[in-house]
C-alpha positions as MATLAB code, in Angstrom:
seq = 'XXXXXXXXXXXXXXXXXXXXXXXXXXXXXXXXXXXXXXXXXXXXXXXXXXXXXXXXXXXXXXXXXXXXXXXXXXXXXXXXXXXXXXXXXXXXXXXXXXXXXXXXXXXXXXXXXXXXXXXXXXXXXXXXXXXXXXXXXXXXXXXXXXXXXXXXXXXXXXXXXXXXXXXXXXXXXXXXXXXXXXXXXXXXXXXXXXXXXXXXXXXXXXXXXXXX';
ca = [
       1.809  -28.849  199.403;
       3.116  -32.112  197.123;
       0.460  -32.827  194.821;
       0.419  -36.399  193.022;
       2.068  -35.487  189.430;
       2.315  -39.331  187.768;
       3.113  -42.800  189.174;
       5.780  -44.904  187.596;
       6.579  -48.629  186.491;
      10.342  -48.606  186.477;
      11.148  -51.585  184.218;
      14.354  -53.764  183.402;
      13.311  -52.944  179.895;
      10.896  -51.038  178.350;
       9.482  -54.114  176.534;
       8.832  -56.092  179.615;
       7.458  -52.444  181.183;
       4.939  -52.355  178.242;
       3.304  -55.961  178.353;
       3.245  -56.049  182.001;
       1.212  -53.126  181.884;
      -0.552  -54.077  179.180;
      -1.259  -57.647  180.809;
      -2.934  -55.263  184.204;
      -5.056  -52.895  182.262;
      -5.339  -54.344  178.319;
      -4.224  -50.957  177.182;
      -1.028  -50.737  175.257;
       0.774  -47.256  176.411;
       2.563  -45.496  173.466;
       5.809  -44.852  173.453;
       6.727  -41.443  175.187;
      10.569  -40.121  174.813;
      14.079  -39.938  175.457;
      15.762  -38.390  178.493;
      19.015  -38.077  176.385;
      20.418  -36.071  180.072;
      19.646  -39.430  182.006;
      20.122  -42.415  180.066;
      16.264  -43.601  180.338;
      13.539  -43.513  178.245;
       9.503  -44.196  178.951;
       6.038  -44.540  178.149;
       2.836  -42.611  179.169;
      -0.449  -42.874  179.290;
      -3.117  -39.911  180.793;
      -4.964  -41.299  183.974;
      -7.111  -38.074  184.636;
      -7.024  -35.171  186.388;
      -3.595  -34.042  185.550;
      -2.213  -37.219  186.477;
       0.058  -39.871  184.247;
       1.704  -43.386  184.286;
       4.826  -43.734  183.108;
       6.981  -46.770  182.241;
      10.608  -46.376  183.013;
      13.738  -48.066  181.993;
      17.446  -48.067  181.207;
      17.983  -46.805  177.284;
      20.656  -49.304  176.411;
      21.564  -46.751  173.733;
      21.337  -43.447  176.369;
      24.911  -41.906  177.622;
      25.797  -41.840  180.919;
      24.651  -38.611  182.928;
      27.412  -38.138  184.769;
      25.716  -38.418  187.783;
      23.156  -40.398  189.234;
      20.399  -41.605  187.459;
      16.749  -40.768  188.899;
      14.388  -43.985  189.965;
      17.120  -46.376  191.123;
      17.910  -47.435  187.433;
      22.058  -47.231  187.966;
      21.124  -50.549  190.113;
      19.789  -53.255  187.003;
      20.490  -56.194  189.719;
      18.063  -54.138  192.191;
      15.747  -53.057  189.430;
      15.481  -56.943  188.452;
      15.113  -58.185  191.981;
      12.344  -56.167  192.356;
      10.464  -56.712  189.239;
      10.891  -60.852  189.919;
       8.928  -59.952  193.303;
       6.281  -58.651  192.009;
       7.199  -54.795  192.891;
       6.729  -52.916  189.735;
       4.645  -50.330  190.253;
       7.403  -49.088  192.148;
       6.508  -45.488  193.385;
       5.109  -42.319  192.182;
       6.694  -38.638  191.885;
       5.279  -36.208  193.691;
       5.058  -32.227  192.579;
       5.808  -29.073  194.399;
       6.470  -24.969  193.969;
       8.721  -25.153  196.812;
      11.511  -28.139  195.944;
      14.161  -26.146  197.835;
      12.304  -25.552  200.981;
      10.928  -29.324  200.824;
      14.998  -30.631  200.708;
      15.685  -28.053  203.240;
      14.118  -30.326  205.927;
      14.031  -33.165  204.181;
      17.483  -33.483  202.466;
      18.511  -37.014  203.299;
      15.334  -38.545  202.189;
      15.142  -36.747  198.910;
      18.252  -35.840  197.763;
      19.486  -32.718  195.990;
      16.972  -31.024  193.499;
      18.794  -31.018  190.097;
      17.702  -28.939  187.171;
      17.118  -30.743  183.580;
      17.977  -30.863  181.261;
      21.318  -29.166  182.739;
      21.923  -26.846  179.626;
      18.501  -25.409  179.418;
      16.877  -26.052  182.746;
      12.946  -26.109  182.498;
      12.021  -28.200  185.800;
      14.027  -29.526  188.884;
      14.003  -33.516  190.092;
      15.477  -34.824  193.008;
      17.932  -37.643  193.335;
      19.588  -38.785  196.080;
      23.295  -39.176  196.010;
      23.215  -42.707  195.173;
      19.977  -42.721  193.157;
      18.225  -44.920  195.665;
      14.055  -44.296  195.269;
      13.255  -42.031  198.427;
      12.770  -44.385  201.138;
      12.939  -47.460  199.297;
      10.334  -46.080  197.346;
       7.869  -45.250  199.957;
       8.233  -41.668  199.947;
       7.732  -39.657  196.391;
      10.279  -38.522  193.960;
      10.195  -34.893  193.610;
       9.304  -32.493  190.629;
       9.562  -28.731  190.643;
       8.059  -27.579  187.119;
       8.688  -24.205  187.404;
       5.510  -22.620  186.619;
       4.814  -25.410  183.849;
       3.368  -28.303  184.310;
       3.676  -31.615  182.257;
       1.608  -30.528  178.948;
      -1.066  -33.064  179.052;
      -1.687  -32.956  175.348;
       1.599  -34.859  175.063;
       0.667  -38.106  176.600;
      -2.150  -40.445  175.174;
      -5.518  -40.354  176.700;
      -6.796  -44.095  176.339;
      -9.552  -43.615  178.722;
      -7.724  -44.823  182.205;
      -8.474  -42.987  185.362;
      -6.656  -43.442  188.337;
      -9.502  -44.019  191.101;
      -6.994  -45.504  194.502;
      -3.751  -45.668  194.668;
      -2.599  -47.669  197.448;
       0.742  -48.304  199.660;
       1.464  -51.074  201.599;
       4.535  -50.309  204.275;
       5.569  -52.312  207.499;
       4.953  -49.343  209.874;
       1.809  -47.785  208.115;
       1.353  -44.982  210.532;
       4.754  -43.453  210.089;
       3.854  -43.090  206.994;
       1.502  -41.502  207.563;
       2.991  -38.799  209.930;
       5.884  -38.120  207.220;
       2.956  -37.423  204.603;
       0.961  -35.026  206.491;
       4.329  -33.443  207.536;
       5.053  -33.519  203.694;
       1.643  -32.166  203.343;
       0.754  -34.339  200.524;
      -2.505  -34.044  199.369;
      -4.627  -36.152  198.521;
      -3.101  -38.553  200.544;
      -2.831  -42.314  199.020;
      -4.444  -44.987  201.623;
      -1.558  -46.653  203.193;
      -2.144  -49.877  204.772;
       0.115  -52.376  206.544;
       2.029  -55.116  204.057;
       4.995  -56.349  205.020;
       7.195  -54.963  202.749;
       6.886  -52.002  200.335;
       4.247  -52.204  197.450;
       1.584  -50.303  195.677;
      -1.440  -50.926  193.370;
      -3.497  -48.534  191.540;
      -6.984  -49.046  190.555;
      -7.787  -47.683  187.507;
     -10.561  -47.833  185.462;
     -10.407  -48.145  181.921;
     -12.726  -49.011  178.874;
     -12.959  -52.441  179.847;
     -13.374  -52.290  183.909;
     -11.171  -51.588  186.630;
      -8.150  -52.707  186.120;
      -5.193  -53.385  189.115;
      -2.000  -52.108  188.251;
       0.928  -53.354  190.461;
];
């Protein structure tokens, strides 16, 4: 089973990741660290139940991995077409006890599960070849945590609660069919759009908010 682990705002820059969300849900997410094995750093912020929002970007002063970098973020031009149309919550990561047996079937969608950090493994993420989000971003990222989940107590809790998260896709019910095959649960709503796109209500001190 894939279970909903966090959703992600992948940004051209951190900055513009932080007021954008900030702009959606008047909260203002603290910084969150480094990935000095990918070149990217983020942001978090709790949204209940296990779950978290992270901003995403390019660390102008990370190194290269070596390798692809996770979330489509070794394409800027793509990452800044995207953003100017209004796609920024781009796509969410799903997690799983079972990477391998998920890739097994599932390989060219996903990618190759790759342990990090690579000198002192302590969870798995899969990345296609080329770094591409799975399926334009339609289908999750995946996370294999290895008995350890993400330590909540590590990422602010601002009072935001993730309530619907939503994709829009061109063929909806395909979609669907990969998900239940994925056996993602819950399942977001997917609903026709003609391209893909998500939003996430989520409530917050002030209201619900609309993240996209």
């Amino acid at each position: 089973m894939l279970k909903l682990d966090h959703i992600t705002v992948i940004a051209p820059t951190l900055t513009e990741g932080v007021l954008h969300v900030q702009e959606c849900l008047h909260l203002e997410v603290p910084f969150g660290t480094r990935h000095d094995y990918m070149g990217t750093h983020n942001h978090r912020l709790q949204l209940g139940n296990g779950v978290y929002l992270e901003i995403v970007a390019l660390d102008p002063d990370g190194a290269a991995p070596g390798r692809a970098r996770w979330f489509g973020l070794d394409n800027p031009d793509m990452v800044r077409a995207d953003w100017d149309d209004g796609r920024r919550l781009r796509g969410w990561v799903a997690s799983t006890d079972t990477i391998d047996a998920v890739i097994s079937t599932h390989r060219s969608t996903f990618g190759d599960a790759i342990p990090l950090p690579p000198a002192s493994p302590a969870f798995a993420f899969a990345i296609p070849e080329d770094g591409a989000l799975p399926l334009d971003g339609a289908a999750p990222s995946l996370i294999d945590h290895k008995g350890e989940p993400t330590s909540m107590a590590e990422i602010p809790d601002m009072g935001a609660r993730l309530r619907l998260l939503t994709l829009e896709h061109p063929k909806p019910e395909a979609m669907k069919t990969l998900y239940r095959e994925l056996s993602i649960n819950p399942l977001p709503a997917i609903v026709h759009g003609p391209d893909v796109r998500y939003r996430a209500e989520i409530g917050t001190p002030t209201g619900v908010k609309m993240l996209i």
